[in-house]
KOLGU-979717 format. One record per residue: residue number from 1; x, y negated, z of N, C-alpha, C in turn. Coordinates in pm, whole numbers, plus 50000, padded with zeros to 5 digits. Layout:
BEGIN
+------+-------+-------+-------+-------+-------+-------+-------+-------+-------+
| tilo |  n_c1 |  n_c2 |  n_c3 | ca_c1 | ca_c2 | ca_c3 |  c_c1 |  c_c2 |  c_c3 |
+------+-------+-------+-------+-------+-------+-------+-------+-------+-------+
|  NUM |     X |     Y |     Z |     X |     Y |     Z |     X |     Y |     Z |
...
+------+-------+-------+-------+-------+-------+-------+-------+-------+-------+
END
This chain:
BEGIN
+------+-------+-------+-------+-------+-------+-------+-------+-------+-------+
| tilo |  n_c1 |  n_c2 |  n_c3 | ca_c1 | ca_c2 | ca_c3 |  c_c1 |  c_c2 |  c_c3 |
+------+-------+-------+-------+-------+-------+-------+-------+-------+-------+
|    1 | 52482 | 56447 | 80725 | 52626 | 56474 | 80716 | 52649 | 56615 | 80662 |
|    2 | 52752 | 56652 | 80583 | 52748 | 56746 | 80540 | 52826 | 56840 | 80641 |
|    3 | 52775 | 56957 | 80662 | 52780 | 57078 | 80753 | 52920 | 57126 | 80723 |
|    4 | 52955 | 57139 | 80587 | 53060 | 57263 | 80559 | 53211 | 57143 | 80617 |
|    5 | 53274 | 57232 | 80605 | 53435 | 57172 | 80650 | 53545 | 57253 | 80605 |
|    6 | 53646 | 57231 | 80662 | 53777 | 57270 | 80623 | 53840 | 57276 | 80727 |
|    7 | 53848 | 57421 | 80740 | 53924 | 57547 | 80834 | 54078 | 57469 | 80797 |
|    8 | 54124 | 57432 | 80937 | 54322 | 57404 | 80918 | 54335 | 57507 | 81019 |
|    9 | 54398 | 57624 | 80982 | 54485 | 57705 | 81057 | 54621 | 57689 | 81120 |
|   10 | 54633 | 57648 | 81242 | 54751 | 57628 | 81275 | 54822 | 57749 | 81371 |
|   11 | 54932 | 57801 | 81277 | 54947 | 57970 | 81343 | 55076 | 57920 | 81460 |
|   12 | 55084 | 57795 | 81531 | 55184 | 57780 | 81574 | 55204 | 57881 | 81689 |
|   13 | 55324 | 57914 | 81733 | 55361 | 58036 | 81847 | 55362 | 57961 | 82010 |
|   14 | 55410 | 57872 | 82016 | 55442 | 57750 | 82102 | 55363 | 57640 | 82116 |
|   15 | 55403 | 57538 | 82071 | 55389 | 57442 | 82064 | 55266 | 57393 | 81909 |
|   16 | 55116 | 57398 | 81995 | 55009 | 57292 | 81876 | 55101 | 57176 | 81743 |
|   17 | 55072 | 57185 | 81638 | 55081 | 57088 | 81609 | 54929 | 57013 | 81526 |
|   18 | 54892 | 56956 | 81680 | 54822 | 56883 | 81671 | 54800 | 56716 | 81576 |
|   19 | 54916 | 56674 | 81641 | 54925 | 56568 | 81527 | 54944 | 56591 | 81348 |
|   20 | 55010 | 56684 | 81301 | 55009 | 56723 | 81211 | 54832 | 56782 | 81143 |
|   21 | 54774 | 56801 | 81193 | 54652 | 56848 | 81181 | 54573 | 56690 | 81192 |
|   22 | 54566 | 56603 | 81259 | 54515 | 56472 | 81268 | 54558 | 56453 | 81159 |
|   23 | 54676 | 56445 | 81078 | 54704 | 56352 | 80955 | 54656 | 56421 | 80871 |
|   24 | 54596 | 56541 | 80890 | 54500 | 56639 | 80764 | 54325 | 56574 | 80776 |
|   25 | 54311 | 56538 | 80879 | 54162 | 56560 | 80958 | 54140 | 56354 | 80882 |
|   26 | 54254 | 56288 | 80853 | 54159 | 56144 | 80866 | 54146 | 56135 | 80702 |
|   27 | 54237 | 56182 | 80653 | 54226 | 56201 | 80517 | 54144 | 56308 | 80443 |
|   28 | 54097 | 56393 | 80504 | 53982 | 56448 | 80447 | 53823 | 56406 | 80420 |
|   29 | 53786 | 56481 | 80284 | 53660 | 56387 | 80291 | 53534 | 56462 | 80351 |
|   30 | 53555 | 56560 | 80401 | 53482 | 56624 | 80498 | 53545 | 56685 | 80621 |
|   31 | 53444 | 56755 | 80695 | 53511 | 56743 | 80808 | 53577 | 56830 | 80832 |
|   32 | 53653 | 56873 | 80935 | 53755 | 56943 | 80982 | 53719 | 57039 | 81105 |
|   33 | 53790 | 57144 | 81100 | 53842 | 57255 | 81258 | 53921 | 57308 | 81250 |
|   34 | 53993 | 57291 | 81392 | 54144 | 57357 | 81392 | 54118 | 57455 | 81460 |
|   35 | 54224 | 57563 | 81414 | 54216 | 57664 | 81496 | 54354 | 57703 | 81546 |
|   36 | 54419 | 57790 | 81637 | 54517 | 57858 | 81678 | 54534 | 57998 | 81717 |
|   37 | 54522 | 58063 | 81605 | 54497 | 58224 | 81613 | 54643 | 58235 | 81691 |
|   38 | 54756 | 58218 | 81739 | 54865 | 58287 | 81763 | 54826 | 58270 | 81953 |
|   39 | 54807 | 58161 | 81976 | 54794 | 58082 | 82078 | 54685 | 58084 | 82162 |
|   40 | 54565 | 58053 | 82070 | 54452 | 58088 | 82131 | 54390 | 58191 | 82113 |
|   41 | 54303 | 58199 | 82049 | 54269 | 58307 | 81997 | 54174 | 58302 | 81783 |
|   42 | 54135 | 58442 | 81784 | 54061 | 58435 | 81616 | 53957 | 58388 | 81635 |
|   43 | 53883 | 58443 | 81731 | 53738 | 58394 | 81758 | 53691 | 58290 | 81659 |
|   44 | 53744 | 58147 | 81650 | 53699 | 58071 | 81654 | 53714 | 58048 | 81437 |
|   45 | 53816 | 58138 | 81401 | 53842 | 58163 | 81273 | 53716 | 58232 | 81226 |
|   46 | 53647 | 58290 | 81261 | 53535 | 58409 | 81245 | 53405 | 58315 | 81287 |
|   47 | 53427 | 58250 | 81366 | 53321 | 58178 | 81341 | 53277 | 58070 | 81279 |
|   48 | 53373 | 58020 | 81197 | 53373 | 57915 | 81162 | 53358 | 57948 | 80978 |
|   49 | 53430 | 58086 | 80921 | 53468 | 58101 | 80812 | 53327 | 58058 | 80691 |
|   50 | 53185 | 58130 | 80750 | 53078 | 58089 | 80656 | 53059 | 57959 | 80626 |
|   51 | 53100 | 57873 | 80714 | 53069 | 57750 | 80680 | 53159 | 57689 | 80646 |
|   52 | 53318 | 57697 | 80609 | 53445 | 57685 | 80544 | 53396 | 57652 | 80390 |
|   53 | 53473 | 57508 | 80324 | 53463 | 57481 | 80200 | 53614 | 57433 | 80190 |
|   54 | 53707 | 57478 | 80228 | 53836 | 57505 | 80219 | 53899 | 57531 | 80331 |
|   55 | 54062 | 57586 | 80304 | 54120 | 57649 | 80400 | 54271 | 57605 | 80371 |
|   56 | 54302 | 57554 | 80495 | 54437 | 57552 | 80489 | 54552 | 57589 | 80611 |
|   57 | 54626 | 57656 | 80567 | 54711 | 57742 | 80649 | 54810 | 57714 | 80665 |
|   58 | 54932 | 57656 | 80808 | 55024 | 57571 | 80767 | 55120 | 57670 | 80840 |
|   59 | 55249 | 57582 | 80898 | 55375 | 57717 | 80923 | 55359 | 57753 | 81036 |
|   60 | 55497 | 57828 | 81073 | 55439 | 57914 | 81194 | 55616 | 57976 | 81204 |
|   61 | 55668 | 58002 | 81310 | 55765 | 58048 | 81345 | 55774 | 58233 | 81294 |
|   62 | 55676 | 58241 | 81331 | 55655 | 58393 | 81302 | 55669 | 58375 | 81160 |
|   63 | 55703 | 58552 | 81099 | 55747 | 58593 | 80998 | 55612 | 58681 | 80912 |
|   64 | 55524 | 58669 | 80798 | 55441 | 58757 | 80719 | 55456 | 58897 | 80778 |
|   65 | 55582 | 58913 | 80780 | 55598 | 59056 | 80803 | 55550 | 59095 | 80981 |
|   66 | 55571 | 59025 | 81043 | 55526 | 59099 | 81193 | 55409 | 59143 | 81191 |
|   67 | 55406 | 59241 | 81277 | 55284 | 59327 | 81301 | 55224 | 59297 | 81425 |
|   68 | 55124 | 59199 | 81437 | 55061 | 59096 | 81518 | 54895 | 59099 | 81468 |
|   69 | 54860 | 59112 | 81596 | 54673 | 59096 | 81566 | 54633 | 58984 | 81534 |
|   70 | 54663 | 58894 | 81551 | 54620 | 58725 | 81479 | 54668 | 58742 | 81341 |
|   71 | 54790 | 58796 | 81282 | 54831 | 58775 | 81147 | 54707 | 58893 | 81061 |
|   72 | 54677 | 58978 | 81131 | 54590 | 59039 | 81087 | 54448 | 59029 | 81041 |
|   73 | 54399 | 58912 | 81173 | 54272 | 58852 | 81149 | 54280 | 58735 | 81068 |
|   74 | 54375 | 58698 | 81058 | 54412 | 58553 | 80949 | 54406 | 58631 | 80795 |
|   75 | 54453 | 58762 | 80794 | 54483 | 58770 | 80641 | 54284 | 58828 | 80621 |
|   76 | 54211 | 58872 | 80720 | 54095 | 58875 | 80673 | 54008 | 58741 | 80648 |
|   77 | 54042 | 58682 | 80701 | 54010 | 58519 | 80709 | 54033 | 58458 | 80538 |
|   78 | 54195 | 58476 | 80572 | 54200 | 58444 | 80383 | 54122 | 58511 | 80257 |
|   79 | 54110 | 58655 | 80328 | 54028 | 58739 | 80234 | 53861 | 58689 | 80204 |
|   80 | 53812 | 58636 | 80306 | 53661 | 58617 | 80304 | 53694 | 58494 | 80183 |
|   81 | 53783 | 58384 | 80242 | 53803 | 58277 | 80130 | 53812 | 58292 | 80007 |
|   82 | 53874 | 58343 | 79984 | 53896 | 58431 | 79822 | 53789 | 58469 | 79789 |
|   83 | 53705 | 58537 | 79857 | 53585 | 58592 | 79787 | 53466 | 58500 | 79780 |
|   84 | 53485 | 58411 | 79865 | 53392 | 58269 | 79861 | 53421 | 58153 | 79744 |
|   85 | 53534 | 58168 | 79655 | 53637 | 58113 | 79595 | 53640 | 57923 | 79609 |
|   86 | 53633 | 57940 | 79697 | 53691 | 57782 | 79804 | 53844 | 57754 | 79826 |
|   87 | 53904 | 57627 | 79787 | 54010 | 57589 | 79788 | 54088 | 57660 | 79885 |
|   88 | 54196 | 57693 | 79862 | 54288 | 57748 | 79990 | 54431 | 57670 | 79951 |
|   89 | 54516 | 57581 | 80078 | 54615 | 57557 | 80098 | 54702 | 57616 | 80150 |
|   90 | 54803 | 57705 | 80129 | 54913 | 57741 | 80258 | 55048 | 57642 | 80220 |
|   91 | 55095 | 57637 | 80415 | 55215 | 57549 | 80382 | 55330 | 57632 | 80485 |
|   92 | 55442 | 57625 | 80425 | 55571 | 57682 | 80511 | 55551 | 57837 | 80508 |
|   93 | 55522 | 57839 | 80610 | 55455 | 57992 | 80678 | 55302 | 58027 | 80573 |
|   94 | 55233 | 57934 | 80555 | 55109 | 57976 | 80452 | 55139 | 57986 | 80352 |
|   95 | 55209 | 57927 | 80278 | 55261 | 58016 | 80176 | 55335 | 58137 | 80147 |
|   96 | 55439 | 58184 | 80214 | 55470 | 58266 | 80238 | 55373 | 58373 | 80273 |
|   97 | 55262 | 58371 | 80325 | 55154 | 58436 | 80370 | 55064 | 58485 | 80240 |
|   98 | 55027 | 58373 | 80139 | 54923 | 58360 | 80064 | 55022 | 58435 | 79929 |
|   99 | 55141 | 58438 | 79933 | 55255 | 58489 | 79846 | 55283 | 58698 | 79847 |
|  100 | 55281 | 58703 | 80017 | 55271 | 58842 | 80055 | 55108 | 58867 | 80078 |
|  101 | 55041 | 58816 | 80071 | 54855 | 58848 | 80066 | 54851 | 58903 | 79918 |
|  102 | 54948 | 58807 | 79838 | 54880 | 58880 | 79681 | 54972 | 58983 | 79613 |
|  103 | 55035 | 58986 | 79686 | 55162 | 59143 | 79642 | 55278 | 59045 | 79596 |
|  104 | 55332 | 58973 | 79617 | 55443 | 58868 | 79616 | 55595 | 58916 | 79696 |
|  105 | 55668 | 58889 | 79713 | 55808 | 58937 | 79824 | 55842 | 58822 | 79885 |
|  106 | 55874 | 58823 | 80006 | 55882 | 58776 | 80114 | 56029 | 58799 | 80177 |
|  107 | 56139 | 58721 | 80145 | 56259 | 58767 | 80253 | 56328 | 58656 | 80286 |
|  108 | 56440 | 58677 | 80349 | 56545 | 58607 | 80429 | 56612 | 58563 | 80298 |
|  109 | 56631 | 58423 | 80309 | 56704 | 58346 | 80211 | 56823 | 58300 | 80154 |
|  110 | 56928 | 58319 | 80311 | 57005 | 58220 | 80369 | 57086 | 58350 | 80452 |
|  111 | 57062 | 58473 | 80448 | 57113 | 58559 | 80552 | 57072 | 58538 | 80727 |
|  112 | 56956 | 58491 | 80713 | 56881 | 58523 | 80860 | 56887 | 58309 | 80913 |
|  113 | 56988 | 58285 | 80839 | 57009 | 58144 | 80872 | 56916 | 58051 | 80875 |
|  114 | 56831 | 57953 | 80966 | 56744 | 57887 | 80910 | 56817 | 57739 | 80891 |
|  115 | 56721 | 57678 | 80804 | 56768 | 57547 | 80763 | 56641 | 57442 | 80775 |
|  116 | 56744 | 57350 | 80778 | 56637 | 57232 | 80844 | 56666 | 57086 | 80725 |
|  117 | 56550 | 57028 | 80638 | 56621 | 56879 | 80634 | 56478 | 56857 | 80521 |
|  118 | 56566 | 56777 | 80412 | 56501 | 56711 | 80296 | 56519 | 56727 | 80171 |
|  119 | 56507 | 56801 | 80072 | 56507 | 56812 | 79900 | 56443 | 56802 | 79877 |
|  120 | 56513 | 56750 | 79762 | 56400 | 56673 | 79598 | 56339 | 56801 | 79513 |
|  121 | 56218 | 56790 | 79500 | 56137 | 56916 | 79425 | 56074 | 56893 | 79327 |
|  122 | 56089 | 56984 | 79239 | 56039 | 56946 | 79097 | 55908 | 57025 | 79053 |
|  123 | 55810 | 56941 | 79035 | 55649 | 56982 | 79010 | 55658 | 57044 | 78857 |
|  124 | 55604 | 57165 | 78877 | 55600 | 57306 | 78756 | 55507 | 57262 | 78696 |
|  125 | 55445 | 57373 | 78674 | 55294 | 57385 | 78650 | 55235 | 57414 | 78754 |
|  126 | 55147 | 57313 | 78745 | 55024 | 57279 | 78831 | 54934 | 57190 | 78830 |
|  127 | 54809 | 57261 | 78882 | 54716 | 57147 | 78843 | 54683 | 57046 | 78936 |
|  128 | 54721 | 57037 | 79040 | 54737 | 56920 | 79165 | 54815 | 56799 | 79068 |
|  129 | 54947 | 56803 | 79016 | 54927 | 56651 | 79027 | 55040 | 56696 | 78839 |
|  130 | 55066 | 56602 | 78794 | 55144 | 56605 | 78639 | 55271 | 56676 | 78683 |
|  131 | 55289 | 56773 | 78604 | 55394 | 56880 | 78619 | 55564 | 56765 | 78564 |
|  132 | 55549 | 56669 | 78557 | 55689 | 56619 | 78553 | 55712 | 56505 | 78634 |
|  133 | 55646 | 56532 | 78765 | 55675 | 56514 | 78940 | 55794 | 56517 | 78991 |
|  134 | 55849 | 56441 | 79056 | 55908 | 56514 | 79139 | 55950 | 56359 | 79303 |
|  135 | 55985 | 56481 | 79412 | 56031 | 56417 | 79509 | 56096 | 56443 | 79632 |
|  136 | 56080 | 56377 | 79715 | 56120 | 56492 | 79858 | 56069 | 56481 | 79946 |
|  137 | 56087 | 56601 | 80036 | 56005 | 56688 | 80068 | 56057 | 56727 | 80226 |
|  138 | 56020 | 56772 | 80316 | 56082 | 56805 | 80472 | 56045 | 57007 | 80462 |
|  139 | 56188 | 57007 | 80475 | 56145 | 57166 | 80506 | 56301 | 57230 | 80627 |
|  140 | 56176 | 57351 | 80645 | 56195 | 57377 | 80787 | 56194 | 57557 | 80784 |
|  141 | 56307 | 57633 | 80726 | 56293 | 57779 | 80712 | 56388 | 57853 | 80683 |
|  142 | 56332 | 58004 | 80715 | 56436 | 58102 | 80703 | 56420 | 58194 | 80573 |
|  143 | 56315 | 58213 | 80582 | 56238 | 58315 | 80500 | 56212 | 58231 | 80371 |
|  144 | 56170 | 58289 | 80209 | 56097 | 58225 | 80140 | 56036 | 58300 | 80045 |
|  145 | 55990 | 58255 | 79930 | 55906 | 58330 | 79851 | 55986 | 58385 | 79698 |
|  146 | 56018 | 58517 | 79702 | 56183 | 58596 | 79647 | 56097 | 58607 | 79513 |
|  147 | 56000 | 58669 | 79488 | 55908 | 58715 | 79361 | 55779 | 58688 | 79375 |
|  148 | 55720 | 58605 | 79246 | 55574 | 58513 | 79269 | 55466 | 58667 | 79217 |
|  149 | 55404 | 58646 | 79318 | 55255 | 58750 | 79258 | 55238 | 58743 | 79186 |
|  150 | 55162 | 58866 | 79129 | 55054 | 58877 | 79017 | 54981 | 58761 | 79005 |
|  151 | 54936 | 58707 | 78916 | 54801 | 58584 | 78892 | 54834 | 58499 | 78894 |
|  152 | 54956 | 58497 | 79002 | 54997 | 58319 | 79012 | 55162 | 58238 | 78891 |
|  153 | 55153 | 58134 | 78924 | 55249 | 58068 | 78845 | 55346 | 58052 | 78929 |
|  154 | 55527 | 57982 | 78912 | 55570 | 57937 | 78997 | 55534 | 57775 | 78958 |
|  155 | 55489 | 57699 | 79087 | 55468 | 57562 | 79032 | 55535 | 57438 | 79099 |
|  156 | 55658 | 57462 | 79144 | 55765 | 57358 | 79185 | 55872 | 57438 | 79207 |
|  157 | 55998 | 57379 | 79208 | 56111 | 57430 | 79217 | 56220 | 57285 | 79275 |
|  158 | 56311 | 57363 | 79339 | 56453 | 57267 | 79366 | 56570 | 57345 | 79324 |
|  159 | 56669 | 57254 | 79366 | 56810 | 57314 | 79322 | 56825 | 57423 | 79442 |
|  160 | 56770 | 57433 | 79561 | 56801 | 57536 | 79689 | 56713 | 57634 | 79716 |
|  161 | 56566 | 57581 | 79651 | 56479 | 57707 | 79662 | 56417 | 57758 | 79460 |
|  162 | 56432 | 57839 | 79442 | 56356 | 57854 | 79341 | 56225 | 57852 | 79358 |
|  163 | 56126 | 57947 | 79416 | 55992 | 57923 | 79419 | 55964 | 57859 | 79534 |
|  164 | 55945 | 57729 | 79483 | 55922 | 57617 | 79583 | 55737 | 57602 | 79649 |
|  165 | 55677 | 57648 | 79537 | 55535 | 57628 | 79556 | 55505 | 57746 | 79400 |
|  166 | 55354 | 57789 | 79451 | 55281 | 57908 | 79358 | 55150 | 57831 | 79319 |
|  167 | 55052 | 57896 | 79284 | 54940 | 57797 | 79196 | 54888 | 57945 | 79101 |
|  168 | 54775 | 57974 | 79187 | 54716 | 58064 | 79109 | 54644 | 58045 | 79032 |
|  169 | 54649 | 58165 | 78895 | 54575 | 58112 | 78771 | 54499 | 58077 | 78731 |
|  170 | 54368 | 58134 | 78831 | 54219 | 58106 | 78772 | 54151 | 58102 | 78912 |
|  171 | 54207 | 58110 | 79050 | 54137 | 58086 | 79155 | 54202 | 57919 | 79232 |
|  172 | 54126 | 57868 | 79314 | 54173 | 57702 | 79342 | 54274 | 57762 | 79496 |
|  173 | 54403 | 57813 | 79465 | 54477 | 57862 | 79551 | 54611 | 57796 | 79521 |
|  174 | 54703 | 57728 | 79677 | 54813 | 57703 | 79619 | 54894 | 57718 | 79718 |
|  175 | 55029 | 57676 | 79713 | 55158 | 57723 | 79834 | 55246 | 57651 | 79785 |
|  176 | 55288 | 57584 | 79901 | 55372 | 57484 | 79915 | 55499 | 57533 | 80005 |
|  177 | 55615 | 57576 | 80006 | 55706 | 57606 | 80090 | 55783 | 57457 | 80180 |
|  178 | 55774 | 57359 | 80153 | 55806 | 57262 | 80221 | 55710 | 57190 | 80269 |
|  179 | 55719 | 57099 | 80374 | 55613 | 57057 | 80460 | 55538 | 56960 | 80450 |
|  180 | 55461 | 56973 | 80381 | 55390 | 56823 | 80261 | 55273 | 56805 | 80403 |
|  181 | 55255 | 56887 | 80502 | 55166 | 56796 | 80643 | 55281 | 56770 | 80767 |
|  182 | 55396 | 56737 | 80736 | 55464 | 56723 | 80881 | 55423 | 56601 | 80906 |
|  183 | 55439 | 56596 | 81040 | 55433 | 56437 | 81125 | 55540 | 56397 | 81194 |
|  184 | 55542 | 56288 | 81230 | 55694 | 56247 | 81282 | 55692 | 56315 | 81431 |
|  185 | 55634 | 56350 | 81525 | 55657 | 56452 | 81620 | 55713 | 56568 | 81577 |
|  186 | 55654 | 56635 | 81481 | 55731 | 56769 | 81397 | 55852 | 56705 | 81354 |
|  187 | 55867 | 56644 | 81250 | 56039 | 56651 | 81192 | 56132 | 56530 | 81326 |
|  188 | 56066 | 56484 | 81426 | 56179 | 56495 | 81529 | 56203 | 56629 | 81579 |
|  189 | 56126 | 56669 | 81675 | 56110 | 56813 | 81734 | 56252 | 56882 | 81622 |
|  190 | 56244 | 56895 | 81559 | 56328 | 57002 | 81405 | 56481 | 56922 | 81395 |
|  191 | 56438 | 56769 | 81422 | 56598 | 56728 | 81421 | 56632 | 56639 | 81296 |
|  192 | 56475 | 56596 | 81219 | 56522 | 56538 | 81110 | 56488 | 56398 | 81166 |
|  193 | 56599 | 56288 | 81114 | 56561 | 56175 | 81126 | 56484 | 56096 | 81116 |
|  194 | 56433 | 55976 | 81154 | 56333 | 55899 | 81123 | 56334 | 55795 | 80952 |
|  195 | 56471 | 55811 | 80884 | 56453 | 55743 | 80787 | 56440 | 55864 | 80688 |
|  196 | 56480 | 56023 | 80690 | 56397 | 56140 | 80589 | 56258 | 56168 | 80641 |
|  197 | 56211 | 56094 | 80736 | 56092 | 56110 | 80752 | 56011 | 56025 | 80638 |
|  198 | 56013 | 55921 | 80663 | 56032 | 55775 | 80576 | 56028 | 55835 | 80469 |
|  199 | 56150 | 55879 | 80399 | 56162 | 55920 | 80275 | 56015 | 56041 | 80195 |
|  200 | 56082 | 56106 | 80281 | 55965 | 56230 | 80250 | 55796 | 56226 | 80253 |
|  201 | 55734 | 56119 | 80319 | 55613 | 56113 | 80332 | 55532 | 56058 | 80228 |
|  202 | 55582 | 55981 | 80122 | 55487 | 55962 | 80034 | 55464 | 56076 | 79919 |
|  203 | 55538 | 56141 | 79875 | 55551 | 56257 | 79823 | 55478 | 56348 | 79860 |
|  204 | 55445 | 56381 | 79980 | 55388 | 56466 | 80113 | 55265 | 56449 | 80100 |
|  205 | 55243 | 56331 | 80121 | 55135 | 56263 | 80078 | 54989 | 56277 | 80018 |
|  206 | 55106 | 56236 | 79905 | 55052 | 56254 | 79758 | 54966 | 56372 | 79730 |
|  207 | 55083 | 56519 | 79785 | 55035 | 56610 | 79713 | 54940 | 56718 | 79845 |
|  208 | 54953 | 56651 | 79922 | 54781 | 56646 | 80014 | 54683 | 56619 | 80008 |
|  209 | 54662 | 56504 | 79917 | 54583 | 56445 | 79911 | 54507 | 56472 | 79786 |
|  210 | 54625 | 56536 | 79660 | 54585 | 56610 | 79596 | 54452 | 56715 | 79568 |
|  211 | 54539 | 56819 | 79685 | 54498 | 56917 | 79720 | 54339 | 56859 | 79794 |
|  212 | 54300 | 56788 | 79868 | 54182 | 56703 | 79933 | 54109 | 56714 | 79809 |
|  213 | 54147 | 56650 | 79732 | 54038 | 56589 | 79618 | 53980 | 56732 | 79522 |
|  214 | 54018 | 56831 | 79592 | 53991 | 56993 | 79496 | 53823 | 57012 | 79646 |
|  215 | 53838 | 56988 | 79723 | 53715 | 57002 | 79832 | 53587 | 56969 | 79764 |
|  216 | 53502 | 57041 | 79733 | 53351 | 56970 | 79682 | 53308 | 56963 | 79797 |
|  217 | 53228 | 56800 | 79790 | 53124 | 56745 | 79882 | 53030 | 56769 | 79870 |
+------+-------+-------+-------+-------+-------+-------+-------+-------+-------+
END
């Protein structure tokens, strides 16, 4: 069996989302470890990183900007990845993360307001799936991604967010601002219905599964 796996970072503050991480873990073609730097502890990020053949980083209530010892050991975490140049996913909160990791801007969107639901998003450039994509999507935020880094592209967009998702140029790095791993425990919990759940999951899907098929076995 092959040894290496794929680090899912789950920076939740509260509440695991465990099930959300299961719908990462059956669809992968190798294996998986979760971690909870906010909650539990890094430890287990540090030990796990050498043997990491991708990384994916999903949301998190907390903000890039707080000054927190887990956000600290996570951005070295991402750093070892980068230099290993192994797939990296961020979603919600990981993007936003992987956006301010590369000198990107990071702010309040909405005037501090967060928003909750479903838009249709339109696939840029990118190499995950044909750039004249599109669908919807479950998102869940306050904050978003104001100016795309150096290196990277913007590679989805909607009518409510401009940089919907990034896609760096020459490393296998990407960011997704809407929630292409929610599970129906998450978008109840948030308040979205069971038929934008419905809606949103094949799209979600898709471009998970995407992202999967970038993992060498």
């Amino acid at each position: 069996m092959n040894s290496k796996s794929i680090m899912v970072i789950d920076p939740a503050l509260e509440i695991p989302e465990i099930e959300s991480y299961n719908g990462i873990a059956v669809r992968s073609p190798v294996n998986t470890s979760y971690h909870l730097p906010a909650i539990h502890s890094s430890i287990t990020m540090e030990n796990q990183i050498e043997n990491a053949c991708g990384v994916i980083l999903m949301g998190s209530a907390a903000s890039v900007h707080d000054s927190l010892d887990w956000i600290n050991d996570t951005r070295a975490i991402i750093q070892k990845a980068v230099d290993k140049k192994i797939p990296i996913l961020g979603i919600c909160f990981g993007h936003q993360f992987l956006a301010h990791f590369f000198g990107g801007t990071v702010d309040y969107l909405w005037d501090t307001v967060k928003r909750r639901g479903v838009r249709k998003v339109q696939i840029l450039e990118n190499n995950l799936l044909n750039n004249d994509q599109e669908g919807d999507l479950i998102y869940s935020h306050q904050e978003g991604v104001t100016s795309c880094p150096p290196d990277f592209d913007v590679s989805a967009r909607s009518s409510m967010v401009e940089i919907e998702a990034i896609v760096h140029k020459s490393l296998p790095i990407w960011g997704f601002q809407p929630h292409i791993e929610a599970s129906k425990t998450f978008t109840t919990r948030i308040g979205i219905n069971g038929d934008d759940f419905k809606k949103a999951k094949p799209f979600s899907v898709l471009l998970l599964e995407a992202f999967l098929k970038k993992i060498k076995t």
